[in-house]
FIGUGU-17064 format. One line per field, with one value per residue (C-alpha): z, x, y; residue number from 1. Coordinates in Angstrom, 1 decimal. Example, Ala and Ser with C-alpha at 12.3 -4.5 7.8 and 13.67 -1.06 7.14 Angstrom:
pz = 7.8 7.1;
px = 12.3 13.7;
py = -4.5 -1.1;
pos = 1 2;
! end
This chain:
pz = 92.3 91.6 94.4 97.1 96.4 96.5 99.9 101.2 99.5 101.7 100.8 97.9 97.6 95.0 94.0 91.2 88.5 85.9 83.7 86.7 89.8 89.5 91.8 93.8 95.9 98.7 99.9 98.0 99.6 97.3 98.7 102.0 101.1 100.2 103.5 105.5 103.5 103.7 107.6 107.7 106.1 107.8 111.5 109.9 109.0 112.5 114.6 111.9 112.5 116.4 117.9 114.5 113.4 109.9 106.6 105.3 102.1 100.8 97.7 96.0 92.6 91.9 90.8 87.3 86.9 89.2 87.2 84.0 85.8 87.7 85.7 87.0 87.7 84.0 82.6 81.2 83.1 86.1 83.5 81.3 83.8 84.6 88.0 88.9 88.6 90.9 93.4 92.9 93.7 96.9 98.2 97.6 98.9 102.1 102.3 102.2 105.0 107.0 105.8 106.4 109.9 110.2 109.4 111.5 114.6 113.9 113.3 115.5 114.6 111.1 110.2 107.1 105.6 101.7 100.0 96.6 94.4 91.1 88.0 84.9 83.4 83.9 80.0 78.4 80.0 78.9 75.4 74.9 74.7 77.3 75.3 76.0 77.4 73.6 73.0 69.4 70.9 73.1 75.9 75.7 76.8 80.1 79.8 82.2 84.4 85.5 85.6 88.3 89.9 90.5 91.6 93.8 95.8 96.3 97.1 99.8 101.8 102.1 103.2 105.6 107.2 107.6 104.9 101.5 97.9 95.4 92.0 90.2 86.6 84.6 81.2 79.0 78.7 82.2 82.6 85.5 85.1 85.7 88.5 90.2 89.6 91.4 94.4 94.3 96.5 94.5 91.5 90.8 87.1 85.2 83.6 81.0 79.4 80.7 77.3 77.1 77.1 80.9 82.2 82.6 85.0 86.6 87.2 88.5 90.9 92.4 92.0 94.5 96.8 95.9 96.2 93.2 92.6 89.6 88.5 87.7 88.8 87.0 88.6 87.9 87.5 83.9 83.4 85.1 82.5 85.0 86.5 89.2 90.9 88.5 85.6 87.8 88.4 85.4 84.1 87.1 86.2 82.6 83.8 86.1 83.4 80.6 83.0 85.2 88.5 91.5 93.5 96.9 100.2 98.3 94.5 95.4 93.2 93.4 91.3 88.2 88.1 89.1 92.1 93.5 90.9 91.8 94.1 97.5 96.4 93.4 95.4 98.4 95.3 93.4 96.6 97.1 94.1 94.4 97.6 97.0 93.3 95.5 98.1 94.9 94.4 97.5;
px = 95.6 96.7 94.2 95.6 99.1 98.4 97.0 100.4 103.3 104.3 105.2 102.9 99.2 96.8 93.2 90.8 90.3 88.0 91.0 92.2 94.6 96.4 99.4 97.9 99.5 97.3 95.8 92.4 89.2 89.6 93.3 91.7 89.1 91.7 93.8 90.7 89.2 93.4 93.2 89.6 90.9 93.8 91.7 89.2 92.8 93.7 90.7 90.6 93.9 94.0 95.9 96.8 100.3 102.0 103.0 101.2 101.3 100.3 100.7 101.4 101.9 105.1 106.8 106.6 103.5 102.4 104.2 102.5 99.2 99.3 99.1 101.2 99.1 99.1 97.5 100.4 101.8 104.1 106.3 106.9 109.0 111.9 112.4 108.4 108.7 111.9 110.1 106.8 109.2 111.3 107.6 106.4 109.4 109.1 105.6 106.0 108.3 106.2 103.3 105.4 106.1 102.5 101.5 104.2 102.7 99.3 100.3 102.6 102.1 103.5 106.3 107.4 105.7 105.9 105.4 104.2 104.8 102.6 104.4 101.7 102.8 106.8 106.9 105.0 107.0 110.6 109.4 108.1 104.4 102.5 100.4 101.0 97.7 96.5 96.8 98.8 102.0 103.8 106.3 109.6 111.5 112.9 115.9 116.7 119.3 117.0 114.1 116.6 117.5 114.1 112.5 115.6 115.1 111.3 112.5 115.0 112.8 110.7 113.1 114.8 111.5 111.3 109.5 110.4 110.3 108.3 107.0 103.9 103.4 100.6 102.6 104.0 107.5 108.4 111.8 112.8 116.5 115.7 113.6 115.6 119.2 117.0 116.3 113.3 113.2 110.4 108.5 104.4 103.2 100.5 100.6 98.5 100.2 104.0 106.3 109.4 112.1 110.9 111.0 115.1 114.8 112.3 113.5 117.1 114.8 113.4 116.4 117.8 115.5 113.0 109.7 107.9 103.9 102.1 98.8 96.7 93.4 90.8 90.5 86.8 83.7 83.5 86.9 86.4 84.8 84.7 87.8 88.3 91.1 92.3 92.4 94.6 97.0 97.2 97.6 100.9 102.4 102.8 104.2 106.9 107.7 108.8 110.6 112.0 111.1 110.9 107.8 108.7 107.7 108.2 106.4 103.0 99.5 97.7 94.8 95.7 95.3 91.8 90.4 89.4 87.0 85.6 82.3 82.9 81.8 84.1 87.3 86.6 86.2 89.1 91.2 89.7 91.3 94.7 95.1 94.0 96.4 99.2 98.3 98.7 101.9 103.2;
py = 101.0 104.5 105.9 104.2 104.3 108.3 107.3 105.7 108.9 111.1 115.1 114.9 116.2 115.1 115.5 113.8 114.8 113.8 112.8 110.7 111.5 114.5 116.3 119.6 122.0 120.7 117.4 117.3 115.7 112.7 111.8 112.3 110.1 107.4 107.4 107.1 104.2 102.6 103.3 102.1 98.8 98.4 98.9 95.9 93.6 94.5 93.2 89.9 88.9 89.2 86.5 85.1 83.7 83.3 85.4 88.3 90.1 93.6 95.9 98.8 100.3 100.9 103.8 103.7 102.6 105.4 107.4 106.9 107.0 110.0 113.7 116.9 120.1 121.2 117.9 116.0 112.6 112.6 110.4 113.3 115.2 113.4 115.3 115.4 111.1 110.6 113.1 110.8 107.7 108.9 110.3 106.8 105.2 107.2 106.4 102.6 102.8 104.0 101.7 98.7 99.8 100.3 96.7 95.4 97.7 96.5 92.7 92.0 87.6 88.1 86.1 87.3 90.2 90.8 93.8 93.3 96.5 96.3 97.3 96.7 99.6 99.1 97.0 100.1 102.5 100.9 100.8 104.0 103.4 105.3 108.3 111.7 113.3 114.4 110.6 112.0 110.9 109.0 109.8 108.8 105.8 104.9 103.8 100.7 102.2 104.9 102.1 100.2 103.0 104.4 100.7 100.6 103.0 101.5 97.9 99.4 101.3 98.3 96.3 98.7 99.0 94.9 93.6 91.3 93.6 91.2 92.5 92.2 92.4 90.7 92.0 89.5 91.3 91.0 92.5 89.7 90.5 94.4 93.6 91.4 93.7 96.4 94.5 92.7 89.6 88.1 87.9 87.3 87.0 85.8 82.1 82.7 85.9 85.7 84.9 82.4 84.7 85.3 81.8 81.4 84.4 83.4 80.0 81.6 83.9 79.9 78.5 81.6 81.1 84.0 84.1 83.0 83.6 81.8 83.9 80.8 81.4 83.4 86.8 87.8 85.4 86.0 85.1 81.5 79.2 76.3 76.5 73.5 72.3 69.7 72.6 75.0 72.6 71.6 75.1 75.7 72.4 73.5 76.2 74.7 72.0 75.0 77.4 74.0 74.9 72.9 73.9 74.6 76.7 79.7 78.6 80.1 79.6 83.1 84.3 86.3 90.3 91.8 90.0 93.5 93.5 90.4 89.8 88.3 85.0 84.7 86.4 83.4 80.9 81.7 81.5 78.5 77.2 78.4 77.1 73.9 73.9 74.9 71.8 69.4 70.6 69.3;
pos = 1 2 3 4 5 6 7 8 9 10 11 12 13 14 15 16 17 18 19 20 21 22 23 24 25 26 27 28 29 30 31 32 33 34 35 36 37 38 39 40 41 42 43 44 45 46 47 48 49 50 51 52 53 54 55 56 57 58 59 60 61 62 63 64 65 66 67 68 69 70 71 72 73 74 75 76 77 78 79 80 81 82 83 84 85 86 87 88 89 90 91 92 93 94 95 96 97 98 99 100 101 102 103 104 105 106 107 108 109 110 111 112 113 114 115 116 117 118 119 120 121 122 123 124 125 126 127 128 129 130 131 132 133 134 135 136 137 138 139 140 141 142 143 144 145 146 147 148 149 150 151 152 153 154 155 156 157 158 159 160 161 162 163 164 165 166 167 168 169 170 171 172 173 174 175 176 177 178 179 180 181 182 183 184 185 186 187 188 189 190 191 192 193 194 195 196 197 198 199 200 201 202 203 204 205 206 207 208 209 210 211 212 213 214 215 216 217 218 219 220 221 222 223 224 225 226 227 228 229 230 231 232 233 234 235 236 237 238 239 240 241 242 243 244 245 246 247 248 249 250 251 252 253 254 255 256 257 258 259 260 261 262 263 264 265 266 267 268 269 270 271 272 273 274 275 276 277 278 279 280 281 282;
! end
């Protein structure tokens, strides 16, 4: 996740590190590395999708979470230096404007293109709990205005560039009301995690017409313990009974965090199963 948002900011060189992705004076060969294999990707979506019409979705991490994920030359986290992370997030907001007119260039059939930015480590980060690189400590808190601020700036370069801002965050503390004051057109969380003081906002978010994804499906194999159809919908209608939702174009059934991990077989399965949860909704 952290690789390949490196791949998409633009101004900012970084290399890796055996402690993880670090910022460099200049583009290192593993940064290079990661735009080839994002342009490599993007060349293979591309060819796929040739003559093909409908809405698309792709994703980043966000800010924040690159933020706590991504170390400044002298070792410590980008999130320790409160100028370092709002250069991280304009570099990043730049470089999804340009990634967004990218996929609109290469897929000229997409009706509506959403840009899902992951924020995992957004919850951690507003509390105080990511740990400093000697692990003794832990940075301080991000205080929400700066949170909005920062994911604002984000969410408006996307949609400058012509695509919807949706978040991502398989945390149980999702802060919806944060999210959604900062701009984000959409929310995606996980059903099996997300606690009740989320499900009024996310059921104002559907009620507003946003977009709304439900994490239902098991990610990876192991995870799956017989999952069918009947199960999954099961597991979304609970769902949309506590938080009072009305499914509709825009309530979507995805799987839950992780498919990249997930063997080909298991990633075509599990979409399988949302799809077919999300047709029984209708």
């Amino acid at each position: 996740m952290t690789g390949r948002a490196l791949a998409v900011v633009e101004g900012l060189a970084c290399d890796l590190q055996p402690t993880g992705w670090r910022l460099t004076d200049a583009p290192g060969v593993d940064q290079r590395r990661a735009r080839s294999l994002l342009a490599r990707d993007l060349d293979c979506v591309e060819e796929l999708t040739q003559g093909w019409s409908g809405p698309a979705k792709t994703q980043v991490a966000g800010p924040w979470t690159l933020a706590a994920t991504t170390e400044l030359p002298r070792g410590e986290k980008v999130l320790s230096d409160p100028g370092a992370r709002r250069d991280l997030a304009q570099a990043l907001a730049e470089g999804v404007r340009a990634h967004v007119a990218d996929l609109r260039r290469r897929l000229p059939g997409v009706t509506e293109l959403l840009l899902q930015v992951d924020e995992p480590a957004l919850p951690v980060v507003l509390a105080g709990g990511v740990p400093t690189a000697s692990g003794f400590g832990r940075h301080r808190t991000v205080h929400p205005p700066e949170a909005s601020e920062v994911l604002g700036w984000v969410f408006s370069a996307i949609e400058a560039a012509g695509a919807v801002p949706i978040v991502h965050s398989c945390h149980p503390d999702v802060p919806v009301g944060l999210l959604r004051g900062a701009g984000a057109r959409g929310l995606s969380v996980d059903v099996g995690v997300l606690a009740p003081a989320a499900y009024d906002g996310l059921a104002e978010a559907a009620e507003a017409g946003e977009w709304v994804l439900l994490g239902a499906v098991p990610a990876l194999a192991a995870a799956e313990n017989g999952e069918t159809e009947r199960s999954v919908t099961e597991r979304v209608l609970r769902m949309l009974d506590m938080t009072g939702i009305e499914p509709g174009e825009r309530t979507l059934v995805t799987p839950t965090c992780g498919l990249a991990g997930a063997d080909p077989a298991h990633a075509r399965r599990a979409l399988s199963l949302a799809r077919a949860a999300a047709g029984a909704l209708r």
